[in-house]
N, C-alpha and C positions, 0 to 999 in steps of 0.2 A: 492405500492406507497412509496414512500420516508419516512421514519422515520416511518415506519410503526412498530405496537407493542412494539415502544420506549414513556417513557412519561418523560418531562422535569425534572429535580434533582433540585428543589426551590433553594437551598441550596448547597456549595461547602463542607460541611462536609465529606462527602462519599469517598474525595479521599486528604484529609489532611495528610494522612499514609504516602502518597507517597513523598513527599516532604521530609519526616523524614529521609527518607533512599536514597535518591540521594544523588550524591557527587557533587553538583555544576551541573552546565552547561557545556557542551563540549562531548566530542565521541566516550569517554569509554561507557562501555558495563551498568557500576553503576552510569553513567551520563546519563542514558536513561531509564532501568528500575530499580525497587528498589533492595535494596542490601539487604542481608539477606537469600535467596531461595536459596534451596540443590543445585541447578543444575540452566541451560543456555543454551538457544539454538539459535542459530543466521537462521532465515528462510529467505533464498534468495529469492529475487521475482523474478517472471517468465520471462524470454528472449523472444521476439518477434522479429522475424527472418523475414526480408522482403527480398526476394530474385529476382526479377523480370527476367525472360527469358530474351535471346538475343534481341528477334524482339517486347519488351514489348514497349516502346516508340513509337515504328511505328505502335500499335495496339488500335486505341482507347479506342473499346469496350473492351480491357481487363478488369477484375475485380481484383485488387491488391490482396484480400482477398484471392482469389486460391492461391497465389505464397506468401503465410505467413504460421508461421510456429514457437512454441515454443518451444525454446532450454533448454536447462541447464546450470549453470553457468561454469560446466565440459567440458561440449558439445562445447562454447567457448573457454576454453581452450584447449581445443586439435585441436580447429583448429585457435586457433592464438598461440600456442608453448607457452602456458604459464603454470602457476604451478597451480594446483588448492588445497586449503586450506581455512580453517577458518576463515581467515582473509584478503580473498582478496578482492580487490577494482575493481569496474568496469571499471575505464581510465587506470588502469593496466592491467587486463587481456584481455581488448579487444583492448592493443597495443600491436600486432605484433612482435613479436620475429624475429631477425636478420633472412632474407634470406625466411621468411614467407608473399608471394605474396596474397593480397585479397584487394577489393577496401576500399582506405580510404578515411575518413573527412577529412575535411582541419586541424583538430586538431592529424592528425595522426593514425587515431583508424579505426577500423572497421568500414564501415557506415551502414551493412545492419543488423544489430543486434540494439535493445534498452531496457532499464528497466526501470520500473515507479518508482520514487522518491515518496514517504511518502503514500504509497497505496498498500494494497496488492488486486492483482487482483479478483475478483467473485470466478473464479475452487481453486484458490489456497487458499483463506480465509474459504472458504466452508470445504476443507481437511482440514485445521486446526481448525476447530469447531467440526468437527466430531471426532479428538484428543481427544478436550478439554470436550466435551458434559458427558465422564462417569467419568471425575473427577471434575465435576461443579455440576449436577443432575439438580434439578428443581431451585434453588435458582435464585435471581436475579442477574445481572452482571450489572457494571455501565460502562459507553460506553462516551467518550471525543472525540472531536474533538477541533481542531486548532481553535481559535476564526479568522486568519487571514485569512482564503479561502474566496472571491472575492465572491463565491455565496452564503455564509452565509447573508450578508450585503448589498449586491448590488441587484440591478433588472437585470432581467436574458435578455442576448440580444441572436441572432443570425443573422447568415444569410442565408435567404432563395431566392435560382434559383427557377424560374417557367420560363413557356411558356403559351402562350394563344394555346388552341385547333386548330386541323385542319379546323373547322368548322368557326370559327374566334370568337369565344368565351375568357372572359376574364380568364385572370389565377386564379387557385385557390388561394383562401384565406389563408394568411401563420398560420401557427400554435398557439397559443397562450399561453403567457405563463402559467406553473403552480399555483397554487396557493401554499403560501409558507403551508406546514404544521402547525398546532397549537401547535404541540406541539416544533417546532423548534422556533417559536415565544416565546414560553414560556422560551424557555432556552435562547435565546438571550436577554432578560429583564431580565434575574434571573444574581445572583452575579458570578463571572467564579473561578475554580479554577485553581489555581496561582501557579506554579510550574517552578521551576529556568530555566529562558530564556523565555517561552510558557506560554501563557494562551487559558484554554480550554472552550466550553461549554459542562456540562455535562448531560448528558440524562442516564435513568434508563431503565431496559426491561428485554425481556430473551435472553440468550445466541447466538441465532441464529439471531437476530434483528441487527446485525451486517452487516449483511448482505443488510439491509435497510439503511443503512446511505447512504447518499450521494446528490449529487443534483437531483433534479426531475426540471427540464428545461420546458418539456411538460409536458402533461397526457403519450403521449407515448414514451418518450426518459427521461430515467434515467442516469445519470452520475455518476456511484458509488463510494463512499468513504471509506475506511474499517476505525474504529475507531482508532484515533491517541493513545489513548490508550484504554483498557479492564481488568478487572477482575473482580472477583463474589463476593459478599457479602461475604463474610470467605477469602475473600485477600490470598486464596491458592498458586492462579499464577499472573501472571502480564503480559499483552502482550503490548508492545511498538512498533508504525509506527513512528519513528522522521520524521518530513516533508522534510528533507535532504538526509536520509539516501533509500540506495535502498535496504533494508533488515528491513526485523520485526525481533525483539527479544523478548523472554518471557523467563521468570521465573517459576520456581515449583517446586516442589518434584523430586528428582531423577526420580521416576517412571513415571510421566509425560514429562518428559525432553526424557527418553531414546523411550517414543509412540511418541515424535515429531521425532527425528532423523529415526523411521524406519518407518513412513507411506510413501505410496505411494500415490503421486501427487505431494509433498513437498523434496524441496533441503536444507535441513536442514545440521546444523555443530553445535558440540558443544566449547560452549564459557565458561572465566570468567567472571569476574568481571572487574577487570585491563583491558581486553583486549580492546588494542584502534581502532575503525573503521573510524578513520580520512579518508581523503582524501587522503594522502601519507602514509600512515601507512602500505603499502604493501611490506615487506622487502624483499619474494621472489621476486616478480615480478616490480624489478625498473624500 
């Protein structure tokens, strides 16, 4: 369930550190996470590649999910002729280099590729825990989310298709929502910690409870959230999701910086400080 093994942070003392060490708001790498740690690493979020067959429109029964498929932000590049680097941007690399044939958006980009903005996915946040888990140990980590997400504060809606049976019976009864967790109530009453641009709610737990954030809609449909921000009681690393950006960044030790860049599951690059991930900031690929 949702917020599971998290319990509300009364208090926004826990991440007052961070505030100290940003440089303002905006798109630098020390305008996201804090400044100060050996090392930086920029971790791409995952490509979902929807490619549908020739005769998929004429097939109802199709299942879109067969004809899906994740890429690499590499992977992209090599097939729209772009550069791939540390600092690219995704309306860059997934526009099409002169003479490079593949279906576009009406914005000019590739349409069958996409990547989630201020989330990192389930496999790929999971590989990054599994990083972080032997330079964390048992200690506590404190876990922030964006006070602005819609299903923090709102009542949860949907919509549900039914049919009445062949027999001529009525349609089932649709789902119901969740109940919000307790301890997400507690952190939604408690004070937010306040950090340039964003306010967060913050929740306490252990390192893998990360993995629990998110919306819980039903009892059986979870919507997951990976924390907008993370780090452990000893402020070792720092992991930042901006709600903007389609890349997590964290902070740490050399040594931890150089276990993000060579695990597998993770399309990791290393960063500075200075370095800008704006929206145009991609000098290769104009």
């Amino acid at each position: 369930m949702s917020m599971e093994g998290l319990r509300a942070a009364l208090a926004p003392t826990a991440g007052e550190w961070i505030a100290e060490r940003l440089r303002g708001f905006g798109s630098t790498v020390a305008c996201n996470v804090p400044t100060g740690f050996a090392a930086y690493a920029r971790v791409l979020h995952p490509v979902d590649l929807f490619a549908p067959p020739a005769d998929f429109a004429n097939d109802p029964a199709a299942d879109p999910a067969e004809h899906s498929a994740t890429l690499t932000w590499t992977q992209v590049c090599e097939r729209t002729g772009r550069t791939p680097h540390a600092l690219m941007q995704w309306r860059s690399i997934t526009t099409p280099a002169s003479g490079v044939q593949l279906p576009l958006s009406s914005e000019g980009r590739w349409d069958e590729v996409n990547v989630q903005e201020g989330t990192l996915e389930p496999p790929a946040l999971s590989s990054l825990l599994d990083v972080l888990a032997p330079f964390t140990g048992e200690q506590e980590c404190h876990h922030a989310l964006w006070e602005g997400y819609g299903w923090l504060t709102g009542a949860s809606s949907f919509v549900v298709f039914a049919h009445a049976d062949s027999a001529g019976g009525p349609p089932p009864a649709p789902p119901r929502p969740a109940q919000v967790p307790p301890q997400l109530q507690q952190a939604l009453a408690a004070p937010r910690l306040s950090l340039p641009g964003r306010d967060y709610l913050l929740l306490a737990g252990p390192l893998r409870a990360a993995l629990a954030t998110g919306h819980q809609v039903t009892d059986d449909w979870f919507d997951p959230q990976s924390p907008n921000l993370l780090w452990p009681a000893d402020r070792s690393w720092c992991l930042a999701s901006e709600i903007d950006f389609d890349s997590t960044l964290i902070g740490g030790s050399v040594e931890l910086i150089e276990a993000v860049l060579a695990a597998r599951g993770l399309e990791a690059w290393a960063v500075q400080e200075e370095d800008d991930l704006g929206l145009f900031a991609d000098t290769l690929n104009p």
